[in-house]
Wavefront OBJ file of the C-alpha trace (Angstrom):
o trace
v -25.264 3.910 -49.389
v -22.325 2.479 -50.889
v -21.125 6.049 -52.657
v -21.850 7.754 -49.118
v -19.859 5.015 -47.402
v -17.070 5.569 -50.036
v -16.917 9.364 -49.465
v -16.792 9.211 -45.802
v -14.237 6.574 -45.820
v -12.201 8.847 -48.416
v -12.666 11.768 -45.988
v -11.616 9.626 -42.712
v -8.237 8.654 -44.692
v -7.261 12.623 -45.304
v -8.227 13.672 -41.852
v -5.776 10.775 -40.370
v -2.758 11.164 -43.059
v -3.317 15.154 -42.030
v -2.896 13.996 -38.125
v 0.025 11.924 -38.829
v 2.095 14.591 -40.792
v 1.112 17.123 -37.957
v 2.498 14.839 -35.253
v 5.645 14.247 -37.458
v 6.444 18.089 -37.470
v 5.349 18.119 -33.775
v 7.798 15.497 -33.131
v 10.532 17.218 -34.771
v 9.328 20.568 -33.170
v 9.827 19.385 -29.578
v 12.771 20.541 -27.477
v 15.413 18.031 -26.507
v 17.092 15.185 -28.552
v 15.490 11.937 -28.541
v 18.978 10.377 -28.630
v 19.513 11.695 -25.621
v 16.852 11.508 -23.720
v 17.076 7.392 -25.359
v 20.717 7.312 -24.361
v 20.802 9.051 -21.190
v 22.975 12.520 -20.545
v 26.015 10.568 -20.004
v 26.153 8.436 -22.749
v 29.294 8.525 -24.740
v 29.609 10.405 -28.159
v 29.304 6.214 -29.716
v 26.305 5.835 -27.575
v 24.860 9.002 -28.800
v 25.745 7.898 -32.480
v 24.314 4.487 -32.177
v 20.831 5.885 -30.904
v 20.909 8.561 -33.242
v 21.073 5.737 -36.012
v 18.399 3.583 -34.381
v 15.446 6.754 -34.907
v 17.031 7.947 -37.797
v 18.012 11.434 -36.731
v 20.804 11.571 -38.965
v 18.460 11.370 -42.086
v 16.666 14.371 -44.196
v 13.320 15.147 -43.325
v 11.815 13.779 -46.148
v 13.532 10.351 -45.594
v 12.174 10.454 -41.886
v 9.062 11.411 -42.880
v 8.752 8.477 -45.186
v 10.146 6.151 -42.383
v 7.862 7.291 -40.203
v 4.962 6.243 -42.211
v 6.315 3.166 -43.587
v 6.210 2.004 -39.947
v 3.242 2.929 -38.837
v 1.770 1.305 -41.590
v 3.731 -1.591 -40.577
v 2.427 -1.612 -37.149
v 5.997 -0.298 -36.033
v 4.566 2.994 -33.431
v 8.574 3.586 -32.561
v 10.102 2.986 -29.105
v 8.998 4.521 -26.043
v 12.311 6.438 -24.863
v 11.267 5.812 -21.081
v 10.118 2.271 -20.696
v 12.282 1.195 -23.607
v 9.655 -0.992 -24.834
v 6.881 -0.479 -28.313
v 5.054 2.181 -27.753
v 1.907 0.200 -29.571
v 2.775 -2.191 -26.704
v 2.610 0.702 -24.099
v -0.635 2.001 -26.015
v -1.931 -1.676 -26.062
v -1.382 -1.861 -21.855
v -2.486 1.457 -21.289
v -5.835 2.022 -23.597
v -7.904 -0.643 -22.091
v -8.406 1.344 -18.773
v -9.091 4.464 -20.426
v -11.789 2.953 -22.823
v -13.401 1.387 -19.558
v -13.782 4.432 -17.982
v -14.860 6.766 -21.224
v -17.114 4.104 -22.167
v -18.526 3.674 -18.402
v -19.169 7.619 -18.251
v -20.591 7.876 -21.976
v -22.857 5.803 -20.874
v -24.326 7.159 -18.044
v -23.954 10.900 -19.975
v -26.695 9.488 -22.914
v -29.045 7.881 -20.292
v -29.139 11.058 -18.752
v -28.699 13.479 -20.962
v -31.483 12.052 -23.626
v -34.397 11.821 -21.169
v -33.031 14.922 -19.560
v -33.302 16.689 -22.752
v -36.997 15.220 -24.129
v -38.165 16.313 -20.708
v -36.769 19.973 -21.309
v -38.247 20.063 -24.661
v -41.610 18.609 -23.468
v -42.386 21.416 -20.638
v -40.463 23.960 -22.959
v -40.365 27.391 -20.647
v -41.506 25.899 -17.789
v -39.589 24.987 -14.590
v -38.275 21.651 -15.368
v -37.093 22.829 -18.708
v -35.258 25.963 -16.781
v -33.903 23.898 -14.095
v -32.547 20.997 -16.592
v -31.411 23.576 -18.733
v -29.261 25.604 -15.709
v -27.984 21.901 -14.180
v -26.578 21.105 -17.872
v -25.022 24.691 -17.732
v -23.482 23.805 -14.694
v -22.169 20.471 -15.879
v -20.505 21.880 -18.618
v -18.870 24.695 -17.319
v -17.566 23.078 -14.108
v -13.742 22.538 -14.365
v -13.151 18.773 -14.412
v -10.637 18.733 -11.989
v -12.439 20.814 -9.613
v -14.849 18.309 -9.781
v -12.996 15.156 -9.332
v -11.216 16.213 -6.180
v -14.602 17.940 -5.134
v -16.144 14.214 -5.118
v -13.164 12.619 -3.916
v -13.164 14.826 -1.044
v -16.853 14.351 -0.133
v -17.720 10.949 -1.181
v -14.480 9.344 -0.920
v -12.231 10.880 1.946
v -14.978 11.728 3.992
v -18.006 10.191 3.529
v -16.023 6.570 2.611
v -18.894 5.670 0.070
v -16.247 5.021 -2.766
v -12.426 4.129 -2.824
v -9.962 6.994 -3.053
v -8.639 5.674 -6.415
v -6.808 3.301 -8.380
v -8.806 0.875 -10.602
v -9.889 -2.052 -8.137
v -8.355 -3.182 -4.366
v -4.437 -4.232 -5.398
v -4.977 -6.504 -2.503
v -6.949 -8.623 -4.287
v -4.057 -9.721 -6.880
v -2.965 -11.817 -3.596
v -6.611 -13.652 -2.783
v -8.638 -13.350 -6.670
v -5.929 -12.877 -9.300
v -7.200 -11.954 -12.695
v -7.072 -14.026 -16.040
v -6.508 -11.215 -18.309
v -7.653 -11.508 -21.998
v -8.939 -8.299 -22.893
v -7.127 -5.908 -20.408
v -10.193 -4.020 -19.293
v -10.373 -5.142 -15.923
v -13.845 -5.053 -15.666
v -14.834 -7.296 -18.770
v -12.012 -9.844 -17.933
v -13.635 -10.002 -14.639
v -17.182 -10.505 -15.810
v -16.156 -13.341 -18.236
v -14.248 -15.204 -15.952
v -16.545 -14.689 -12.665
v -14.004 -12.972 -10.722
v -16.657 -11.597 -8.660
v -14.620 -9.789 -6.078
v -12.364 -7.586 -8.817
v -15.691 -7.004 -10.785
v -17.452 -5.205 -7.558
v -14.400 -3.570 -6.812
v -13.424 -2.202 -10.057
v -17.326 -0.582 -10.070
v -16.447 0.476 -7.011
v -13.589 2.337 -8.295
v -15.462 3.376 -11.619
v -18.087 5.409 -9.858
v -16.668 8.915 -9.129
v -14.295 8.834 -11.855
v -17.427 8.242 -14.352
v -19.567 10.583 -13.231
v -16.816 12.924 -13.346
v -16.228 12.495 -16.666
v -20.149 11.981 -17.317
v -21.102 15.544 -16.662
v -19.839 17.290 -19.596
v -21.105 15.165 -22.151
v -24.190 14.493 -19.953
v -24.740 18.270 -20.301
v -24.381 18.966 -24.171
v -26.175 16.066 -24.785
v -29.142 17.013 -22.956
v -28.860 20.301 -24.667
v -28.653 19.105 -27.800
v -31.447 16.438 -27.455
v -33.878 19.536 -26.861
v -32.780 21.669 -29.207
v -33.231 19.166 -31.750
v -36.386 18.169 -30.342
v -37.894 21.150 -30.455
v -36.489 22.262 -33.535
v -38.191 18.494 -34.893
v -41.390 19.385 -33.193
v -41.988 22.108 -34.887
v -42.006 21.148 -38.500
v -45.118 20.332 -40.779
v -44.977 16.451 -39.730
v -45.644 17.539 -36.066
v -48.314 20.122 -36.553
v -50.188 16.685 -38.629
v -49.675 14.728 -35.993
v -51.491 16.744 -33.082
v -54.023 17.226 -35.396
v -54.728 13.535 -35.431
v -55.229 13.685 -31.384
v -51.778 12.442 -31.049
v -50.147 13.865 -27.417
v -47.560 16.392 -27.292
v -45.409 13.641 -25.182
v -46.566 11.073 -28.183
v -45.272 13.442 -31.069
v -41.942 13.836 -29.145
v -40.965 10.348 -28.666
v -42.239 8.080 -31.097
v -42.402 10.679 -34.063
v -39.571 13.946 -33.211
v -37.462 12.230 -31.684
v -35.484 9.421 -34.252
v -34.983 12.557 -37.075
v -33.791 14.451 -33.651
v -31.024 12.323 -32.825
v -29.096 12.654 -35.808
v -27.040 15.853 -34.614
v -27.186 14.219 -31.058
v -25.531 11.435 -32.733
v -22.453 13.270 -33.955
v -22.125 15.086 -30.702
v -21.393 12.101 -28.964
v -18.746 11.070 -31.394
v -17.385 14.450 -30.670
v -17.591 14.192 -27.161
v -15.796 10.620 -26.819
v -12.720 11.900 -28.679
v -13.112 14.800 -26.298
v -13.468 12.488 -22.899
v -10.707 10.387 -23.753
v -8.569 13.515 -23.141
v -10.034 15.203 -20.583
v -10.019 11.817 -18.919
v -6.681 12.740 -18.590
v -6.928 14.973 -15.498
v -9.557 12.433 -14.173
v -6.900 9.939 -14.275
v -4.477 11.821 -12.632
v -6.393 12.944 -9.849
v -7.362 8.740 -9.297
v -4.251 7.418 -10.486
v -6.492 5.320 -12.973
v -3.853 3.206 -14.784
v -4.918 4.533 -18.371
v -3.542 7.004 -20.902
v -3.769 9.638 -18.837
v -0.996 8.637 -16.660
v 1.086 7.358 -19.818
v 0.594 10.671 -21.200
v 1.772 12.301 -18.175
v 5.090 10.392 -17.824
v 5.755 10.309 -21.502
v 5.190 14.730 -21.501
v 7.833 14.444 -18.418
v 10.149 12.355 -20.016
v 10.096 14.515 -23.398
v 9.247 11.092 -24.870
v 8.357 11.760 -28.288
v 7.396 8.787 -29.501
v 4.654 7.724 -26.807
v 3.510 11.294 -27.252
v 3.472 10.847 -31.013
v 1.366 7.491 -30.297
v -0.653 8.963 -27.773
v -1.660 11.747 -29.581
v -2.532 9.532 -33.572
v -4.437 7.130 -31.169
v -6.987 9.983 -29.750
v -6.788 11.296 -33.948
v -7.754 7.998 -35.059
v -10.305 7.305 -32.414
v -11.979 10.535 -32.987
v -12.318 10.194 -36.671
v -13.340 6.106 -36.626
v -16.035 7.108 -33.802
v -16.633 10.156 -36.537
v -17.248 8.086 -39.123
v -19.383 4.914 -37.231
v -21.801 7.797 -36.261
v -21.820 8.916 -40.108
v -23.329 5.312 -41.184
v -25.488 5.121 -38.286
v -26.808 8.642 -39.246
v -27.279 6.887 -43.129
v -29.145 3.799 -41.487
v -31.510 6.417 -40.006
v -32.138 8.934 -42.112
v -31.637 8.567 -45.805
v -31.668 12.013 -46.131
v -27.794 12.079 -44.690
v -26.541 9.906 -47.666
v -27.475 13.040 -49.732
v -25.266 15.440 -48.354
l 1 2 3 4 5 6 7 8 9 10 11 12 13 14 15 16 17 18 19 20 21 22 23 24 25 26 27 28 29 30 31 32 33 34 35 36 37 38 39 40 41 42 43 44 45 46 47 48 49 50 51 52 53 54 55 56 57 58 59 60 61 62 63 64 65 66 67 68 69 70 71 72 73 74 75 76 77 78 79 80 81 82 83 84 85 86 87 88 89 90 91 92 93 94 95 96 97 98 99 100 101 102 103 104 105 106 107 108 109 110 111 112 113 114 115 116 117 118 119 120 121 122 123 124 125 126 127 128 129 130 131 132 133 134 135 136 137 138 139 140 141 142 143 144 145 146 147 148 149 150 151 152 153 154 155 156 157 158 159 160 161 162 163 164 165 166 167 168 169 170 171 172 173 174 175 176 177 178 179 180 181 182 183 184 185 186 187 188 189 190 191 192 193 194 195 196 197 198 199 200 201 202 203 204 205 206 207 208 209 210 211 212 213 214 215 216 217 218 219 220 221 222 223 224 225 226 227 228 229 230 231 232 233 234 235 236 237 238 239 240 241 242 243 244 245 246 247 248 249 250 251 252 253 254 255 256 257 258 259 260 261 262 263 264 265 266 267 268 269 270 271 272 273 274 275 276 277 278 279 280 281 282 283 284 285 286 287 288 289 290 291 292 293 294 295 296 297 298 299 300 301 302 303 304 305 306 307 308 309 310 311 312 313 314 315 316 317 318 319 320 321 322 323 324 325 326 327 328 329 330 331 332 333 334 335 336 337 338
């Protein structure tokens, strides 16, 4: 375990020194001069010089390079160019509301999608397996956008089930303020009984979750019977029936633990992927997260937040990458092999 800890931790170091040298050359790729954009366009020739010295334009590649990642091992992410403040700082604020809402839809995506895809395994060819198999089509191929303003429309704007967006009431900043420790609103909430903020931030989570929840919700349930039936079929299966074990038996206390291991690293895969197409979904709610960061960083050609932006999805991706690898080495020793 140790050895197959080892390698995966060697392999998680390459894959984030690769992102970080990638979104160096992207940096310096960009159009525009981040002295100016820093400085303003009518800052004086000194001006331009004296922000020009604070990123280090005036140095060799190389030397930047080397700057670069000297600070980031320092904890120094650079300076955003349009709030003027750390962009860790900015990443710090702004990363919070985007994990609350990933995490929120995740969720609801693997209690759906598992059950969803043992039942399409167990009644393989038959009409619950072709209608959860079309639905999971469906959630996967819908445009994310066309869904979120598709349930705003219906559920918020006319039916008024759900707010229209933003994280929770701003009204109630004025009659419950918030204690913040952890700066997702909804676990600040819950810790210090804010009752009010907690209901309304749920409130706000709903359509925005299951927005993001169908994708993943879909290619996990289609992945869960895949596996399953892939699992079902081998030579520890066929032993089991033959002991009078039923078919729903052999799926879920036998097929399904070996099964999950592939549905395992799809949902690492798909929570680097629903951090960024949160994006849109934040957008189209005005959910205070990275989306909206992003967004005004990309129209500010600020390089720096969308340096930081970008090695923060890299470096979520491959930790979440390698947490599933040691689950995956917990559960089947088989894995550690490999």
């Amino acid at each position: 375990m140790l050895r197959y800890l080892t390698r995966r931790l060697g392999q998680a170091i390459l894959v984030v020194a690769g992102v970080v040298i990638l979104t160096f050359v992207i940096m310096r790729l960009v159009p525009g001069d981040p002295a100016v954009a820093y400085a303003g366009p009518r800052a004086s020739p000194a001006e331009l010089a004296a922000a020009r010295a604070r990123f280090g334009l005036d140095d060799s590649l190389p030397v930047q390079l080397w700057n670069y990642v000297r600070d980031l091992l320092g904890g120094d992410w650079g300076t955003s160019l349009h709030t003027r403040r750390p962009v860790r700082d900015d990443l710090f604020q702004a990363f919070p509301a985007s994990l609350e809402l990933v995490g929120a839809a995740l969720v609801v995506a693997i209690v759906v999608g598992i059950p969803l895809g043992v039942a399409a395994a167990r009644y393989k060819g038959k009409f619950p397996d072709l209608s959860i198999r079309v639905s999971s089509m469906l959630a996967v191929s819908v445009p994310v956008f066309w869904l979120a303003l598709a349930l705003q429309t219906l559920f918020a704007s006319g039916l008024g089930w759900f707010p229209v967006a933003g994280e929770y009431d701003a009204n109630l900043d004025q009659t419950s303020p918030l204690h913040v420790y952890t700066n997702i609103t909804a676990v600040d909430a819950l810790f210090t009984g804010n009752w009010p903020i907690l209901g309304s931030t749920l409130a706000h989570l709903v359509l925005p979750a299951l927005v993001i929840a169908a994708y993943p919700a879909g290619v996990i349930a289609q992945m869960t019977r895949a596996a399953l039936i892939e699992e079902s079929s081998r030579d520890h299966a066929r032993l089991e029936r033959a002991l009078g074990f039923g078919e729903t038996s052999v799926l879920t206390r036998f097929a399904l633990r070996p099964a999950l291991n592939p549905v395992l690293s799809l949902i690492a895969l798909v929570f680097a992927y629903s951090i960024v197409n949160g994006f849109l979904v934040e957008a189209v709610f005005n959910w205070p997260g990275l989306g909206r960061y992003a967004a005004d960083s990309i129209r500010s050609l600020d390089t720096p937040a969308i340096a930081g932006v970008t090695l923060l999805v890299a470096i979520l991706y491959v930790v979440a990458n390698l947490a599933v690898d040691l689950v995956q080495g917990v559960i089947d020793p088989r894995v550690r092999s490999r």
